[in-house]
N, CA, C and O atoms as a GROMACS GRO file, in nm:
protein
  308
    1UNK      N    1   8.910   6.279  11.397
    1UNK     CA    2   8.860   6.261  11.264
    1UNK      C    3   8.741   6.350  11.237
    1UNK      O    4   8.672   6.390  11.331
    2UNK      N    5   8.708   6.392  11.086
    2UNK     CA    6   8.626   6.458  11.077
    2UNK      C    7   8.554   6.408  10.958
    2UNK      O    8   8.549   6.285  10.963
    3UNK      N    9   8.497   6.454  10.856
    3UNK     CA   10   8.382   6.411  10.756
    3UNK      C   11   8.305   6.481  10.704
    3UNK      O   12   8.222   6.535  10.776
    4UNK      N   13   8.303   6.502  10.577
    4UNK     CA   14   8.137   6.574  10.511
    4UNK      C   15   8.119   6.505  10.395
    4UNK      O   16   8.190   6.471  10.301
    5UNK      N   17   7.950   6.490  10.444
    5UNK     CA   18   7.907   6.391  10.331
    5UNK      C   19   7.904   6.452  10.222
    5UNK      O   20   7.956   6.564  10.219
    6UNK      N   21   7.828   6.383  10.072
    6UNK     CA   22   7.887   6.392   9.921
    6UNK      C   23   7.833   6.504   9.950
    6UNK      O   24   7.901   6.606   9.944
    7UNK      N   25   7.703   6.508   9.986
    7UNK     CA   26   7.621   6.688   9.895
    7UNK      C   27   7.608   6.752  10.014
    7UNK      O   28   7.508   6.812  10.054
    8UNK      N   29   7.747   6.731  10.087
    8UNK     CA   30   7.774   6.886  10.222
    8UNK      C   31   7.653   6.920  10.318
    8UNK      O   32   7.625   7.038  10.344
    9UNK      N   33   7.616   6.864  10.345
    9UNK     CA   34   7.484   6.851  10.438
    9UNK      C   35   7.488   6.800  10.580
    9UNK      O   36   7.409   6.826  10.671
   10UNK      N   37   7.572   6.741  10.582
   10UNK     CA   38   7.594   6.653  10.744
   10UNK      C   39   7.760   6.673  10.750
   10UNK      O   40   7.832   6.672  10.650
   11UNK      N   41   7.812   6.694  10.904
   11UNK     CA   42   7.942   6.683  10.932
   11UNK      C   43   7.917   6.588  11.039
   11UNK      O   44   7.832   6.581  11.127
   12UNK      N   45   8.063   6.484  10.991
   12UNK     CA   46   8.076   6.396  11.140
   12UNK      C   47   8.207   6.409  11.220
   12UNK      O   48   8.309   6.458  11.170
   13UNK      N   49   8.200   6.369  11.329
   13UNK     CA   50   8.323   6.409  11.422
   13UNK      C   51   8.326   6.255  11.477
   13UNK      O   52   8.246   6.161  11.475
   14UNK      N   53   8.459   6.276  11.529
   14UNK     CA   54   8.509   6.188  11.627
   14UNK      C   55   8.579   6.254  11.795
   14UNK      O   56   8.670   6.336  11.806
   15UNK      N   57   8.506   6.193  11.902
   15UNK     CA   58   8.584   6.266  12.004
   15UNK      C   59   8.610   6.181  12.085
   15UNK      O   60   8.521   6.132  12.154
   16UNK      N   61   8.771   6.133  12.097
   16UNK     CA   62   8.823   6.018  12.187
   16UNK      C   63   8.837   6.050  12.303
   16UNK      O   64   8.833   6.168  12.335
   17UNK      N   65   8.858   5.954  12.392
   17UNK     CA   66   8.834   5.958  12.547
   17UNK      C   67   8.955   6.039  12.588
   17UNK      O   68   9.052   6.078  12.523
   18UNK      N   69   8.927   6.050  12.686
   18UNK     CA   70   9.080   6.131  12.716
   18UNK      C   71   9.109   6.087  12.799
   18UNK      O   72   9.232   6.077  12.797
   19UNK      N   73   9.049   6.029  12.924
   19UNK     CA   74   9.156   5.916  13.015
   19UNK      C   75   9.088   5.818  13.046
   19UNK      O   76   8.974   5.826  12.999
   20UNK      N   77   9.103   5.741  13.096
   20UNK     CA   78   9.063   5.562  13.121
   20UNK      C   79   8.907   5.593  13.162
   20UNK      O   80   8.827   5.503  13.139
   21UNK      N   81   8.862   5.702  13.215
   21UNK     CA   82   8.753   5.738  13.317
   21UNK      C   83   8.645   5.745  13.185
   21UNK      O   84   8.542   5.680  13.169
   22UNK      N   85   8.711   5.855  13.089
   22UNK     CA   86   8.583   5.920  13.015
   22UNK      C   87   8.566   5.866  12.846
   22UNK      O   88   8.665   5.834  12.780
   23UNK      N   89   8.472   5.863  12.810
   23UNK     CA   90   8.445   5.779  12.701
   23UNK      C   91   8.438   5.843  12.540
   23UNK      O   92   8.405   5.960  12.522
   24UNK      N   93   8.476   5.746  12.417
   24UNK     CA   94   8.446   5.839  12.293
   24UNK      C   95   8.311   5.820  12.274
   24UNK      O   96   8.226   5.741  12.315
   25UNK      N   97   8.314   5.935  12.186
   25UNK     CA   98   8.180   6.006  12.108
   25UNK      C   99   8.199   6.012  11.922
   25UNK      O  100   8.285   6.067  11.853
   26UNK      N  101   8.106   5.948  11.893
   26UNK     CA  102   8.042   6.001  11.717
   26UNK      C  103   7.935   6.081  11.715
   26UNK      O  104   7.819   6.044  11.735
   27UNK      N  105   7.983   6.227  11.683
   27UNK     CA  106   7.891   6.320  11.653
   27UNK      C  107   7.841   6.352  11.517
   27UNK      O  108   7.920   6.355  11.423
   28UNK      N  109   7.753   6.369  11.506
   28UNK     CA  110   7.682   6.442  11.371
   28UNK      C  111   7.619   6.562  11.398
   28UNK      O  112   7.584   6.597  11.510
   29UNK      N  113   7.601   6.641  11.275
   29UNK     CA  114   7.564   6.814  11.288
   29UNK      C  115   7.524   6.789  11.149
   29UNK      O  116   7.565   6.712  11.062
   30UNK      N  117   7.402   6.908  11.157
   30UNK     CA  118   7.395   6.931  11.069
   30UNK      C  119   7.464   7.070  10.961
   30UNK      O  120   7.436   7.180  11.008
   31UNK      N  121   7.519   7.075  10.875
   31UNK     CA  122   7.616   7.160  10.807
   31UNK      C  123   7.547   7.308  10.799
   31UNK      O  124   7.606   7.415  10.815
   32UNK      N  125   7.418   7.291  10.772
   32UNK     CA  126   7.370   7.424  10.759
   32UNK      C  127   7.336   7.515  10.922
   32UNK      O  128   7.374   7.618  10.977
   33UNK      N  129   7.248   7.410  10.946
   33UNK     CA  130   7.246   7.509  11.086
   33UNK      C  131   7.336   7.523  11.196
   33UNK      O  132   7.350   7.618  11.274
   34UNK      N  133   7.405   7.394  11.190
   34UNK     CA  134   7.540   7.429  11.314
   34UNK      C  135   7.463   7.272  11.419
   34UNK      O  136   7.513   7.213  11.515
   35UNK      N  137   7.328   7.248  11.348
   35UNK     CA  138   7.299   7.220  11.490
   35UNK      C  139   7.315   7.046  11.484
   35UNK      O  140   7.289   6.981  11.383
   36UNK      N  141   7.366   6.981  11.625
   36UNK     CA  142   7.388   6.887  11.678
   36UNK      C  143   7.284   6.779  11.652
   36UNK      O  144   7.196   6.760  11.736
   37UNK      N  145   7.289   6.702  11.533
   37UNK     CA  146   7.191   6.594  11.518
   37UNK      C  147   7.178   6.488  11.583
   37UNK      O  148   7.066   6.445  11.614
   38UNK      N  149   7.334   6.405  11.626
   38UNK     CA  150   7.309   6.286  11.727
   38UNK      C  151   7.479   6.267  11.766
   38UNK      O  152   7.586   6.286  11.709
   39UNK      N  153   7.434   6.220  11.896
   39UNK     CA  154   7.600   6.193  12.009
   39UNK      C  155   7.582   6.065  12.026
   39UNK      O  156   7.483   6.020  12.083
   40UNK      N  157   7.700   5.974  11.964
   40UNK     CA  158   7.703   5.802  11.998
   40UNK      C  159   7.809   5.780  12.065
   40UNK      O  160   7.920   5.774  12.013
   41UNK      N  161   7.782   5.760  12.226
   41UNK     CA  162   7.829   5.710  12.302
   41UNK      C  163   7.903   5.564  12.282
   41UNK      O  164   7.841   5.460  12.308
   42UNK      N  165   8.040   5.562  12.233
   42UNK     CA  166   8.125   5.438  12.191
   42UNK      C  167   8.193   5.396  12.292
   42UNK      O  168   8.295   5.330  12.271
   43UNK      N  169   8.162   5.418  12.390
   43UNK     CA  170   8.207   5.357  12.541
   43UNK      C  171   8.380   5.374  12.559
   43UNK      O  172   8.440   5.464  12.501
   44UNK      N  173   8.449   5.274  12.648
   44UNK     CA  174   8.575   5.347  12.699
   44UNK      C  175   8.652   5.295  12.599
   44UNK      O  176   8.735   5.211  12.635
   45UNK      N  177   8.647   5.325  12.476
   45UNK     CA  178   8.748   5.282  12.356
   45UNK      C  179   8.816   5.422  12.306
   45UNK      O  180   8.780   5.535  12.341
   46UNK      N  181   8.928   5.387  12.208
   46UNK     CA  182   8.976   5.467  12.142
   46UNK      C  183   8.892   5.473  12.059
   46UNK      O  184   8.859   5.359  12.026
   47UNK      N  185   8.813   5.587  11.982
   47UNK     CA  186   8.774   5.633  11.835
   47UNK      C  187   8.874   5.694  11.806
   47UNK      O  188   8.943   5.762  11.881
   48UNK      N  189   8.897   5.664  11.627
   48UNK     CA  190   8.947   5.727  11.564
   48UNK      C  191   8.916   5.774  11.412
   48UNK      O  192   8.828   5.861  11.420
   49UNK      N  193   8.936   5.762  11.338
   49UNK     CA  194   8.900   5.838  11.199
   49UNK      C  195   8.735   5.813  11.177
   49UNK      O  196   8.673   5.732  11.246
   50UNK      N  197   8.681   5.883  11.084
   50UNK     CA  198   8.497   5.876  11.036
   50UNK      C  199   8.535   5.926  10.880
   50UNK      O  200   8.614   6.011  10.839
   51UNK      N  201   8.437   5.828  10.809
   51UNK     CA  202   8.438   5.872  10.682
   51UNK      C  203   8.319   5.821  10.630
   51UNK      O  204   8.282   5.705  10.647
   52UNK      N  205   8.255   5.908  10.562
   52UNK     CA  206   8.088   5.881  10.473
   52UNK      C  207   8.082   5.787  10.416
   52UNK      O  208   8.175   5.724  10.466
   53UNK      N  209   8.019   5.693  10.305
   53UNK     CA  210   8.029   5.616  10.221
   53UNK      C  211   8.021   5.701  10.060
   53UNK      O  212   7.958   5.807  10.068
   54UNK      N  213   8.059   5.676   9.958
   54UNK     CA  214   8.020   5.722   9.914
   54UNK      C  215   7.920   5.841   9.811
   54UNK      O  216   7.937   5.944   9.745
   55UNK      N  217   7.792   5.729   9.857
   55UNK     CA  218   7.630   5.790   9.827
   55UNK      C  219   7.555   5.823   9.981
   55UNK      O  220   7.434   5.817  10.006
   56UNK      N  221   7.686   5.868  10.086
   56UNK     CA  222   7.652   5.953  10.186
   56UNK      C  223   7.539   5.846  10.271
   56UNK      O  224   7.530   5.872  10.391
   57UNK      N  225   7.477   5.763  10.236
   57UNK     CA  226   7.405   5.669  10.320
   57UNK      C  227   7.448   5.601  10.448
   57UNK      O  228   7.361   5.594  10.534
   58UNK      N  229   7.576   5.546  10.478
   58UNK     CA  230   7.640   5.495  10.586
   58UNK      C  231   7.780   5.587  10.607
   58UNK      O  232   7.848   5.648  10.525
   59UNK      N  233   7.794   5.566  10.770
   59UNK     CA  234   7.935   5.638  10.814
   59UNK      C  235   8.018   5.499  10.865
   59UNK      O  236   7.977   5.397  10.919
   60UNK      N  237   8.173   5.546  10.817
   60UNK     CA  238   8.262   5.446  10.935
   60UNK      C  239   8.310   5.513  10.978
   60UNK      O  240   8.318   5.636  10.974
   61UNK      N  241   8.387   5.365  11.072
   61UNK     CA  242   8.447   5.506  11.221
   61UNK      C  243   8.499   5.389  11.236
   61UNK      O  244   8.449   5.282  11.202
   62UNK      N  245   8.644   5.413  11.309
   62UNK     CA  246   8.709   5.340  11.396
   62UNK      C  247   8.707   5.320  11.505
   62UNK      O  248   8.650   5.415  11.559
   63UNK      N  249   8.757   5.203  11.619
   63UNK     CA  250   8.715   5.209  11.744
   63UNK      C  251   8.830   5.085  11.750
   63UNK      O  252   8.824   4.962  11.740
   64UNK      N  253   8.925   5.170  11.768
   64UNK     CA  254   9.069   5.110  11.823
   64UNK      C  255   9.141   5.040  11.731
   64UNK      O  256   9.237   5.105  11.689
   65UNK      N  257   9.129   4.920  11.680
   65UNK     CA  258   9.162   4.900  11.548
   65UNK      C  259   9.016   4.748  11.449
   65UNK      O  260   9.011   4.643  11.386
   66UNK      N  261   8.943   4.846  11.505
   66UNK     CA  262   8.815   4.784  11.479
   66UNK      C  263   8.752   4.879  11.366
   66UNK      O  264   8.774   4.998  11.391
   67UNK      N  265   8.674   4.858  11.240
   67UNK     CA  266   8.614   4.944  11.193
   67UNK      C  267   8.437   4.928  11.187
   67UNK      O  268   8.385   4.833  11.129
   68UNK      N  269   8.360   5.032  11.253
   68UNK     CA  270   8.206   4.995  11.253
   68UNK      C  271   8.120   5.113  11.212
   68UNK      O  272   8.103   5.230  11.244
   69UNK      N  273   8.091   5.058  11.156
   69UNK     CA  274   7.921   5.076  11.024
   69UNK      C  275   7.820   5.151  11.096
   69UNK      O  276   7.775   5.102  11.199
   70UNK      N  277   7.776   5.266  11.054
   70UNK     CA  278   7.625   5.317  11.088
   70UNK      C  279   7.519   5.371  10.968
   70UNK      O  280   7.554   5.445  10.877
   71UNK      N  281   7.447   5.342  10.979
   71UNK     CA  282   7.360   5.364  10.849
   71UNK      C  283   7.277   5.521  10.938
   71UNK      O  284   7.218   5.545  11.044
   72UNK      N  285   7.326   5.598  10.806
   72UNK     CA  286   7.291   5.775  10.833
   72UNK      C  287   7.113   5.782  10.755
   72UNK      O  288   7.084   5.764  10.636
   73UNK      N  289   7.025   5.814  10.867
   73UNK     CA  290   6.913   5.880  10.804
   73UNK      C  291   6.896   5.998  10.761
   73UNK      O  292   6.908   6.087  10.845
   74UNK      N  293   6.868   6.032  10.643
   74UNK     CA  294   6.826   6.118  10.513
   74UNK      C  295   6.734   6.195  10.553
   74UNK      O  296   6.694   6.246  10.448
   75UNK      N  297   6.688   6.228  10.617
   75UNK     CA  298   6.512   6.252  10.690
   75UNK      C  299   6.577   6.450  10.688
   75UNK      O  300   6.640   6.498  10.781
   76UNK      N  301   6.546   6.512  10.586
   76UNK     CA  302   6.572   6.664  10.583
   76UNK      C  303   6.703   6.659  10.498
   76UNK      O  304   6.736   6.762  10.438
   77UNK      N  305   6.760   6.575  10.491
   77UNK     CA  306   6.880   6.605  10.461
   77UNK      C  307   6.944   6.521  10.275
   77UNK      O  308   7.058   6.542  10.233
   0.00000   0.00000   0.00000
């Protein structure tokens, strides 16, 4: 899964485990510089899709057939 918030400023990712051993990740970047804002360690689950909210304030994300909430800080962005 991938994501860009309303006013193109933040990209989010999803990166699922790949075998029983290694774990997913919710990444954020920032759009302009390329650069890596924060890695959320979602432990040995499936992640799957990420999508902004609207007014770009919170992200969802899936986590197997669970859906969970993060509230995105604004701080530059």
């Amino acid at each position: 899964g991938l994501s860009i918030n309303p006013s193109g400023t933040l990209i989010a990712a999803v990166k699922s485990r790949v075998n029983i051993a290694s774990h997913g990740y919710l990444l954020l970047w920032d759009a302009r510089s390329g650069k890596l804002l924060s890695s959320k360690d979602v432990g040995a689950t499936n992640i799957g899709d990420v999508a902004f909210s609207p007014d770009g304030a919170r992200l969802a994300y899936t986590v197997g057939e669970n859906i969970k909430f993060v509230r995105i800080s604004n701080k530059g962005h």
